[in-house]
N, C-alpha and C positions, 0 to 999 in steps of 0.2 A: 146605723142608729146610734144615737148617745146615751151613753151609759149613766148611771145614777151618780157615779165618777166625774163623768164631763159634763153632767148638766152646769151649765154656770150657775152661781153661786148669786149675782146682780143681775136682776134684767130693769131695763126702762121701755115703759110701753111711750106707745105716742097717745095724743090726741091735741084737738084745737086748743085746749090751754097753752100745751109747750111749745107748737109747733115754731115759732121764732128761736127757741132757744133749744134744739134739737142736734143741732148740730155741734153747740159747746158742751151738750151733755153727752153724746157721743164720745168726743174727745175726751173728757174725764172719769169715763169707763178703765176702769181696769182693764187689760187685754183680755179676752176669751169671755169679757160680760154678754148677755143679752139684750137684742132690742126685738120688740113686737111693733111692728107697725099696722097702728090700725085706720086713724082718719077716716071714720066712718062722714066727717063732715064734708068731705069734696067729691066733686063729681066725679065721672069715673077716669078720664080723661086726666084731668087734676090729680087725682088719686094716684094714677099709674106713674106719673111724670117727678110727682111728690117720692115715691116707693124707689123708684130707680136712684135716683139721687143720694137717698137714705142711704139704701141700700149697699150701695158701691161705700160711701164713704165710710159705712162700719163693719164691713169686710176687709176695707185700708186697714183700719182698726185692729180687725182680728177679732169682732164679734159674730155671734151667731146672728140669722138673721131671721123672724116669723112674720109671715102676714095672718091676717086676720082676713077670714071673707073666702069668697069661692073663686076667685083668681088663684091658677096657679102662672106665678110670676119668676118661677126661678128661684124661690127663698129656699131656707132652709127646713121649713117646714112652717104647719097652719097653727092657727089661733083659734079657741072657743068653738070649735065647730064638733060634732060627737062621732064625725064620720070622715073619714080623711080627702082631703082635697087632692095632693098630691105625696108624691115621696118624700121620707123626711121625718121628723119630729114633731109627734102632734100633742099639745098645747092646750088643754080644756080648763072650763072656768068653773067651779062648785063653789057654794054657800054652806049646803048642810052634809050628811051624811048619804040622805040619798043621793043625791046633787055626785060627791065622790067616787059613789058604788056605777053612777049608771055613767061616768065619764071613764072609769076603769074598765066596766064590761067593753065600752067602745071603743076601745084601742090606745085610748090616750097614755104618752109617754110620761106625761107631768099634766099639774093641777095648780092652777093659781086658786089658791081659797085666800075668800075674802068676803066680808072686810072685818080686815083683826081691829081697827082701830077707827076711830070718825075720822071722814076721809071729805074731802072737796067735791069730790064727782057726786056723790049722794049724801048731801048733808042730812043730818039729822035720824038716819037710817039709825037701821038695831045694827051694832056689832058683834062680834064675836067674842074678843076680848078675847087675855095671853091663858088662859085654864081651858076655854072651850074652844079655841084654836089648838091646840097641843094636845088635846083630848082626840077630835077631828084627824088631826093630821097622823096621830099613832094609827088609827085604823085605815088609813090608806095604803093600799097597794101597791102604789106608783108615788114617785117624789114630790111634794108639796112644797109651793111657792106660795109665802107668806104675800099677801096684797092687800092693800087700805087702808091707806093714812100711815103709811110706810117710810120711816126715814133710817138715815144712822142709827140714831139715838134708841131711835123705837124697835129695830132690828138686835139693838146690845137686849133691848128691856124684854123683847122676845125670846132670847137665847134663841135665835134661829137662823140657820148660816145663809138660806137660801131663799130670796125675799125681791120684792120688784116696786116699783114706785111709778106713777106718772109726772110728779110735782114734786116728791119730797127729796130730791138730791140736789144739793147747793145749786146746781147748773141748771135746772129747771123752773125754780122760783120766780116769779116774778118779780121785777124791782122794785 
């Protein structure tokens, strides 16, 4: 199991926005960051073929690996699921307080709360903002990872060490 210690500090989730540019944001991972791999958009086939690839090249790396979904593929543990898939480090998603409380009762090692900030994947959404995020996150359990509309800059304006992004780190932008 990874400790509050080893949880990485970076994670980069996938999805179809980045997926061209996943493999240079890989590479500009610090060693021991995290990637979640989710691609909920390819079939399943695609999916796997996609995962394997990832996979192996950010383990070259030296990062943790999560899938998201009920495949157990060898990662390192699951994604947003409240029940564990396989052995490993499991990985839940919360919005509010209860959302925290009932990802904690269910095992979960860590918590992506989100969205601290307006983010691309749900525009227009209610956010959390840096008072009721840090409010949230004191009452958790388990280590919380900062997510939505997450970059550098927004990670300093956070004070928060531990934080994930789909799009907001240089290598995933689009050109």
């Amino acid at each position: 199991m990874i400790s509050r210690q080893t949880l990485p500090l970076l994670w980069l989730l996938s999805d179809a926005r980045n997926d061209t540019r996943l493999e240079a944001a890989l590479r500009s991972l610090p060693r021991g960051s995290g990637f979640v791999f989710r691609h909920y958009h390819l079939d399943a086939t695609a999916r796997r073929e996609r995962f394997e690839a990832l996979a192996r090249l950010a383990r070259e790396l030296g990062h943790l690996v999560i899938l998201a979904g009920d495949q157990d593929w060898g990662a390192d543990g699951t994604y947003g699921k409240t029940r564990p898939v396989g052995p490993g480090l499991q990985l839940a998603t919360a919005h509010d307080e209860a959302e925290i409380r009932a990802a904690a009762e269910s095992g979960a090692d860590a918590i992506f709360l989100s969205p601290v900030f307006p983010t691309s994947s749900h525009p227009g959404a209610p956010t959390l903002g840096i008072e009721r995020f840090h409010a949230l996150a004191q009452r958790s359990p388990v280590p919380v990872i900062a997510l939505g509309g997450m970059t550098h800059e927004r990670a300093r304006e956070l004070d928060w060490p531990r934080w994930g992004a789909i799009d907001g780190l240089p290598s995933t932008k689009s050109a």
